[in-house]
N, C-alpha and C positions, 0 to 999 in steps of 0.2 A: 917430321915435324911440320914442316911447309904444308901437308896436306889437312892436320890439323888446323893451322892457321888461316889458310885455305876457307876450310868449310865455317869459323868462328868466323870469318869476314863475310861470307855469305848468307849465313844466320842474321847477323847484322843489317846486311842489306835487306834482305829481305824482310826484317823485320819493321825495316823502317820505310819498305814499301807498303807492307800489310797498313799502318798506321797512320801513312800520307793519304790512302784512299779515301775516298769522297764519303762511300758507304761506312766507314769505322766514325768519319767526325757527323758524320747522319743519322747513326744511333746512339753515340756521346749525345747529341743535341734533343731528340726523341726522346731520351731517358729523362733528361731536365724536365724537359717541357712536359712530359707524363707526371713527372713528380710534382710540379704544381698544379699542374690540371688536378688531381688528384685531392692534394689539399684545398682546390677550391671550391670540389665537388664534397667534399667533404664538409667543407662549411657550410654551403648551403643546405645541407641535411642537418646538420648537425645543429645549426642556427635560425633556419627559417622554417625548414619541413616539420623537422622534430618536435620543436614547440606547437606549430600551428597542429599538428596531429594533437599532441595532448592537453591542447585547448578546446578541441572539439571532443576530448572523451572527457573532461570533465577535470583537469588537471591531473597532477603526479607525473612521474618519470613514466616514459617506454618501459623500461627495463619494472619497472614494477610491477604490470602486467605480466603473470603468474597466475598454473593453477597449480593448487598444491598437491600432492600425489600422497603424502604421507607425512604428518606430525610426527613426531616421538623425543626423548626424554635421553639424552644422550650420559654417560657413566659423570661427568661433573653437575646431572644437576638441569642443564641448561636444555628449553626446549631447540631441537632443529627441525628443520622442514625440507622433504626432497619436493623439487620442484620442478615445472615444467615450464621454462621462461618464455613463451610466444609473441613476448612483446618487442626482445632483441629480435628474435625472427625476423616480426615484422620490418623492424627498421633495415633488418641486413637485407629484407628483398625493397623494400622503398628506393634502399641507398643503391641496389643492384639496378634498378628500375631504374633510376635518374640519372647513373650512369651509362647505362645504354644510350638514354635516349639524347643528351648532350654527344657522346659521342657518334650518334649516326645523324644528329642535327648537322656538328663539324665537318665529318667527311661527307653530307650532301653537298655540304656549301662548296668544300673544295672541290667535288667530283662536277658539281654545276660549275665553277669557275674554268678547270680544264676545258671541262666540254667545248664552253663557249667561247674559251681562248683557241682551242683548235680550232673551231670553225671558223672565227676572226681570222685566222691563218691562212685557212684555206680558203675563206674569198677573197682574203689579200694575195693570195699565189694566183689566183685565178684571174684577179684584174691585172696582175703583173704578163700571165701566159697571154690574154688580153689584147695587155697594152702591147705585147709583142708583134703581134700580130695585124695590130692598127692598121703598120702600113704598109700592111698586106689589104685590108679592106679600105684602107685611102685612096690607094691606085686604084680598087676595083672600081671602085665610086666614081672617079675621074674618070676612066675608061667608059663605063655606062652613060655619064652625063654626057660626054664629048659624041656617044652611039646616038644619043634622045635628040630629036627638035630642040633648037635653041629657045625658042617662046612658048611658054606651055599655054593650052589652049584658054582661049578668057570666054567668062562666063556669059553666058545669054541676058537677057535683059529680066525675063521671067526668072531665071536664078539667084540674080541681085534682088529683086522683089520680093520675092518668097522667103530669101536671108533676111532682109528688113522686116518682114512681119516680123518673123518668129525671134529676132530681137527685142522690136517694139514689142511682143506678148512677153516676153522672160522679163523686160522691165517694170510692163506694169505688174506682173505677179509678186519683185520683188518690192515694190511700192504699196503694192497692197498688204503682204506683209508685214513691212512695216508699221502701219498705221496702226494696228489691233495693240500692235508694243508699245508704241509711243502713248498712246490712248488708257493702260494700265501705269 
């Protein structure tokens, strides 16, 4: 009997490990959200496509578009007509159509979103591996400056000059641009 009880306890458990997982409440949740995505794509067919299609064929139902294959005269009397409905067709590949394409619209957005979250990540890991490293390259920096001349070389008189022109030319070029703006 203990063995029995046993394994009822471990069923249990297990059972209620199966149902604490992440993935079991990830496909609860997917199933909802599928069920409204669903009705909302539906709506949108069924409310905005649909009509606007049978506004542009000249009103009437989809579903009225029909070719008939055969009239006849059925034992009470009443005519009946076999039919070939291509108008439901139509709408069932529209509605297949607009559901496609909402959902590979959703999973670009979220596959663009990872993407760009991961690399977010990974320049953030990088400026961390980086920042590590700093001061490893802070010392080096100190090491080299402390190797270098203390005064760095100063410029000749001709290098100050020839800095000054080509100041004074960048200023008046941008003063001369100005003026055409200011003047409209």
């Amino acid at each position: 009997m203990s063995k029995k009880e046993k394994k009822k306890s471990t069923f249990w458990k297990d059972f209620k490990a199966f149902i604490s997982r992440g993935n079991i409440v990830d496909l609860a949740v997917a199933v909802v959200v599928g069920a409204a995505f669903t009705a909302i794509v539906n709506s949108l067919v069924n409310d905005i496509i649909k009509p606007l299609i049978t506004w542009l064929i000249g009103g009437g139902d989809m579903s009225e578009l029909v070719v008939v294959l055969r009239e006849f005269t059925n034992d009470a009397g009443e005519v009946e007509q076999i039919t070939l409905n291509y108008g439901n067709l139509i709408m069932a590949i529209l509605t297949f159509l607009i559901d496609a394409i909402v959902i590979f619209t959703v999973l670009r957005i979220v596959r663009n979103a990872q993407r760009k979250l991961k690399e977010g990540a990974e320049a953030l890991k990088d400026k961390l591996v980086k920042g590590e490293n700093a001061g490893d390259a802070v010392q080096e920096a100190v090491q080299e400056a402390a190797a270098a001349p203390a005064e760095p070389p100063k410029p000749t008189a001709e290098e100050l000059l020839a800095e000054i022109r080509d100041l004074l030319k960048q200023q008046q070029a941008e003063v001369a641009e100005k003026k055409p703006e200011e003047e409209k």
